[in-house]
N, C-alpha and C positions, 0 to 999 in steps of 0.2 A: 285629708289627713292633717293632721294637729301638728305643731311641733313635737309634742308629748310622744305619738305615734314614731314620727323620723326620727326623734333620739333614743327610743327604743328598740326601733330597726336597728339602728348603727351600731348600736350596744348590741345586738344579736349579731350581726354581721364581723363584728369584732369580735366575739365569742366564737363566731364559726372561724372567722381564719388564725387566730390564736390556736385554735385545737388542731385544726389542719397542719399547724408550724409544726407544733407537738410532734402530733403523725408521721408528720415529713423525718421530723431527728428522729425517732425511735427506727423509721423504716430505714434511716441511715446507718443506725447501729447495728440493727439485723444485718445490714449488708455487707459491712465491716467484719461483721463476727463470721458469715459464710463464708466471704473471700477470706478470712482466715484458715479458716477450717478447711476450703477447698486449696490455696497453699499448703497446709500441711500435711492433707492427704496426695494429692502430686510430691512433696516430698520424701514420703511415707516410699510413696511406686516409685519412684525411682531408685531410692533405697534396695526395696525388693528387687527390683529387674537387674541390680550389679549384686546383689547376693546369689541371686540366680544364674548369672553369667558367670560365675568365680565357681558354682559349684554343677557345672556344666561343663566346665575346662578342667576342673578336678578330678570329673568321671572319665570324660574322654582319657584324661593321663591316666588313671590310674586301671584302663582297658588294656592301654598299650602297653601297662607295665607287667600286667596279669599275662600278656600275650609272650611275651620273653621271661619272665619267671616261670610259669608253669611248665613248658620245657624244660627250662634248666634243673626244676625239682624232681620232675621225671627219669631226668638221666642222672641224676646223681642217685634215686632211689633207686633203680637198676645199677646202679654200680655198686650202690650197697650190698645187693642183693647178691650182686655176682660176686663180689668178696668177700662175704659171710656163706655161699657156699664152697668158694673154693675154699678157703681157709679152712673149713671144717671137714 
């Protein structure tokens, strides 16, 4: 091999780890941009999972309130009943 040859190697050798740098930052950016995306969507669930618990304890209430209301509608409807026919 010439010199002509080794400085052409070197000049190729330096084109391949030049582009490899490249590589490297872009493959950095991608990773950057996923670990974004993958915080956001763990933010995202979390979100949902306390909208879900707020409207989870909204049901359970509003079971226990249907449980004491609808009695109470019942006997006031019979008591309507019962003083619209005595009254008439």
């Amino acid at each position: 091999m010439d010199k002509q040859d080794v400085d052409r190697l070197a000049g190729l050798l330096q084109d391949i780890r030049q582009g490899q740098l490249e590589q490297l930052s872009i493959q950095r950016e991608h990773f950057e941009i996923a670990r974004t995306q993958y915080d956001r969507a763990n933010s995202i669930n979390d979100h949902a999972e306390r909208i879900q618990a707020k409207s989870d304890a909204l049901i359970d209430r509003s079971g226990k309130v249907f449980k004491v209301v609808i009695p109470i509608l019942a006997v006031l409807l019979v008591a309507a009943g019962w003083l619209l026919f005595t009254i008439s």
